[in-house]
C-alpha positions as a Python dict, from the first residue, in 0.01 Angstrom:
ca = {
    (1, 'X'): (0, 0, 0),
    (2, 'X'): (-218, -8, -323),
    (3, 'X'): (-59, -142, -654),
    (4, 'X'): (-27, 123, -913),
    (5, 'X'): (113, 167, -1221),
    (6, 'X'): (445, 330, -1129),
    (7, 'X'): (423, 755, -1282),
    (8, 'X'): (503, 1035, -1089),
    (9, 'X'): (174, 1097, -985),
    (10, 'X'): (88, 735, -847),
    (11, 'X'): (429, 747, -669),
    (12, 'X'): (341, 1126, -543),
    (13, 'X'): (3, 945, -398),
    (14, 'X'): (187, 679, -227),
    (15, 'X'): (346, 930, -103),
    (16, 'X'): (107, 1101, 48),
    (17, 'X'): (-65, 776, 178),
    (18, 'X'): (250, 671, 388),
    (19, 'X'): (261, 1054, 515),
    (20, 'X'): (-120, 999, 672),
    (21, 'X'): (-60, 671, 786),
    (22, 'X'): (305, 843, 949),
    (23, 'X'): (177, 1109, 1108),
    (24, 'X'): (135, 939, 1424),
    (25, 'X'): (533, 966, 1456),
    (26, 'X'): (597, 1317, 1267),
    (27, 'X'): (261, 1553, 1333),
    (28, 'X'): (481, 1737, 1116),
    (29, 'X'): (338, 1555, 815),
    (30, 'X'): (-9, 1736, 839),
    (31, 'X'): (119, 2024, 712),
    (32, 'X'): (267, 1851, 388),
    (33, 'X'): (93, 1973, 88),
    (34, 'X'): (87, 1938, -298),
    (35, 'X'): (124, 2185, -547),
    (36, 'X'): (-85, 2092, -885),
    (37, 'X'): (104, 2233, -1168),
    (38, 'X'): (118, 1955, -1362),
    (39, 'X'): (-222, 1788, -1609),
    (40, 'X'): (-393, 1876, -1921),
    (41, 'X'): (-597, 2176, -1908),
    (42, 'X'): (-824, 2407, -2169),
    (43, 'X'): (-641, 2698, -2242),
    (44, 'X'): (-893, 2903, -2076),
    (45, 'X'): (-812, 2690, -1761),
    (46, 'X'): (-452, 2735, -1786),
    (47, 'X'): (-512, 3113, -1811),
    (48, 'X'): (-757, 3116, -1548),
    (49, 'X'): (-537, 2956, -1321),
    (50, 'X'): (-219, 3164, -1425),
    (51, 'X'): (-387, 3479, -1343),
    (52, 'X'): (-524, 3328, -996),
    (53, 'X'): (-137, 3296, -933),
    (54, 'X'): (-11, 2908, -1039),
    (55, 'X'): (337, 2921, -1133),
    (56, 'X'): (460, 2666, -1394),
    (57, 'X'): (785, 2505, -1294),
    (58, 'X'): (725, 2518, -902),
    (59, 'X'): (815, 2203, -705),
    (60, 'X'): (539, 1928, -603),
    (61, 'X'): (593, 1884, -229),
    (62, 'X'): (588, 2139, 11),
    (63, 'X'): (677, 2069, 384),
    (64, 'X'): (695, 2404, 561),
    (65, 'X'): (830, 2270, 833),
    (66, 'X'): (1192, 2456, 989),
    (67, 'X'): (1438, 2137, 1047),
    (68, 'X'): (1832, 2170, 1021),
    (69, 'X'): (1842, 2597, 1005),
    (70, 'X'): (1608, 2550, 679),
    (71, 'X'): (1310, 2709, 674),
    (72, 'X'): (1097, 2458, 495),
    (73, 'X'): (1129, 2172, 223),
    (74, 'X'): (1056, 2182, -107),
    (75, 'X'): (1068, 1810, -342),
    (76, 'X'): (969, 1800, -708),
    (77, 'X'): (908, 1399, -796),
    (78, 'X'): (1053, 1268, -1085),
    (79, 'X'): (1018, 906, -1223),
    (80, 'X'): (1207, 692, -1465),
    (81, 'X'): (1484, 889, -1691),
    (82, 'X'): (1275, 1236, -1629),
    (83, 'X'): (1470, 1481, -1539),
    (84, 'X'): (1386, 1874, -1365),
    (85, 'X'): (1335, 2110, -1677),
    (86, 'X'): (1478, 2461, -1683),
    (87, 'X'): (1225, 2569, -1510),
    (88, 'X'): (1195, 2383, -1203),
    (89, 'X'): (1588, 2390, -1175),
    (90, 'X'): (1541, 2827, -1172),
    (91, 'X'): (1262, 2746, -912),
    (92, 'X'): (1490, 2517, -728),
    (93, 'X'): (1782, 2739, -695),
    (94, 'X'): (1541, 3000, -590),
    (95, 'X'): (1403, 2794, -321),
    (96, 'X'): (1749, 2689, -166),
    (97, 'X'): (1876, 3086, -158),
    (98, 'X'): (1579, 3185, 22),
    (99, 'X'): (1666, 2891, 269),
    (100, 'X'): (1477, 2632, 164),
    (101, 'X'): (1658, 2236, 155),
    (102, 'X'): (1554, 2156, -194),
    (103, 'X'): (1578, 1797, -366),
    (104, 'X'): (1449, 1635, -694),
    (105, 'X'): (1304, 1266, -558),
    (106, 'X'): (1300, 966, -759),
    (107, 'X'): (990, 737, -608),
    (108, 'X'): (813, 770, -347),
    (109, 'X'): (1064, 591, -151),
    (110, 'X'): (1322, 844, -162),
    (111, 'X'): (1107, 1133, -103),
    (112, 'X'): (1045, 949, 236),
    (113, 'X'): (1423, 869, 315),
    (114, 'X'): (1456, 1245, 260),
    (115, 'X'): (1149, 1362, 428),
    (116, 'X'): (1223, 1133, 752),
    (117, 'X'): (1583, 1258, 784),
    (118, 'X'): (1441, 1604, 747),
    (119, 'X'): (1222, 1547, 999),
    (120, 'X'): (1507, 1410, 1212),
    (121, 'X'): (1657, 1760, 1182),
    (122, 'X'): (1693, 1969, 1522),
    (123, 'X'): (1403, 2241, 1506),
    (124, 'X'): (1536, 2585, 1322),
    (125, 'X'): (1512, 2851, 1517),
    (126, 'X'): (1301, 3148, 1405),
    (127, 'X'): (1263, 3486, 1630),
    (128, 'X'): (931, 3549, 1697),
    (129, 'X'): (783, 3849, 1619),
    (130, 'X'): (803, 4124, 1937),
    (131, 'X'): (468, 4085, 2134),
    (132, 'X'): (147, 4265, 1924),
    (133, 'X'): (276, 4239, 1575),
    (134, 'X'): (128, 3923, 1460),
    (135, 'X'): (-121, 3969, 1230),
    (136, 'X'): (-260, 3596, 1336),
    (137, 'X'): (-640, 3640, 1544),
}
């Protein structure tokens, strides 16, 4: 991998790089996104953006993948001596009580220790919905 100066957004890319190069073992990973809460913006941004529906304090990872009778996970990346603020702890705690696994990840390489045992989880089951009641095309 690429040398970068270690933040949590260079470790969140790493991240992200070893998920595309591992997604030849977990398919899984293609459906790994990021949620941008985080960066400077104008204040007219930061509105706009609010009122489009971005929610500060929401964790960075999402896998909504169901592993281990979860129904997805959710990682916000931390680096160094930072710690989860109020915020993202309220989000957390939400997340987990709706059934989510949860976890604040230090590096890049813990995020993937997690997100490989995750992985390694038996497949939660979810009922389907009865036959003609999806809303999918």
């Amino acid at each position: 991998m690429a040398q970068y100066a270690s933040n949590e957004e260079n470790e969140q890319i790493i991240l992200f790089r070893w998920a595309e190069f591992a997604k030849n073992q977990h398919p899984e990973l293609e459906l790994m996104y990021h949620i941008p809460n985080e960066g400077k913006r104008s204040r007219l941004a930061g509105a706009r953006l609010k009122e489009a529906g971005l929610k500060s304090g929401v964790p960075d990872v999402c896998l909504p993948v169901a592993r281990g009778g979860y129904i997805g996970l959710y990682i916000e990346n931390k680096y160094g001596k930072n710690k989860p603020t109020e915020n993202q702890k309220r989000w957390l705690r939400a997340l987990r009580a709706a059934g989510h696994l949860v976890a604040v990840c230090y590096g890049w390489e813990q995020a993937k220790e997690l997100i490989e045992e995750y992985l390694a989880l038996p497949p939660t089951v979810i009922p389907r919905e009865a036959k003609g009641e999806s809303n999918e095309d």
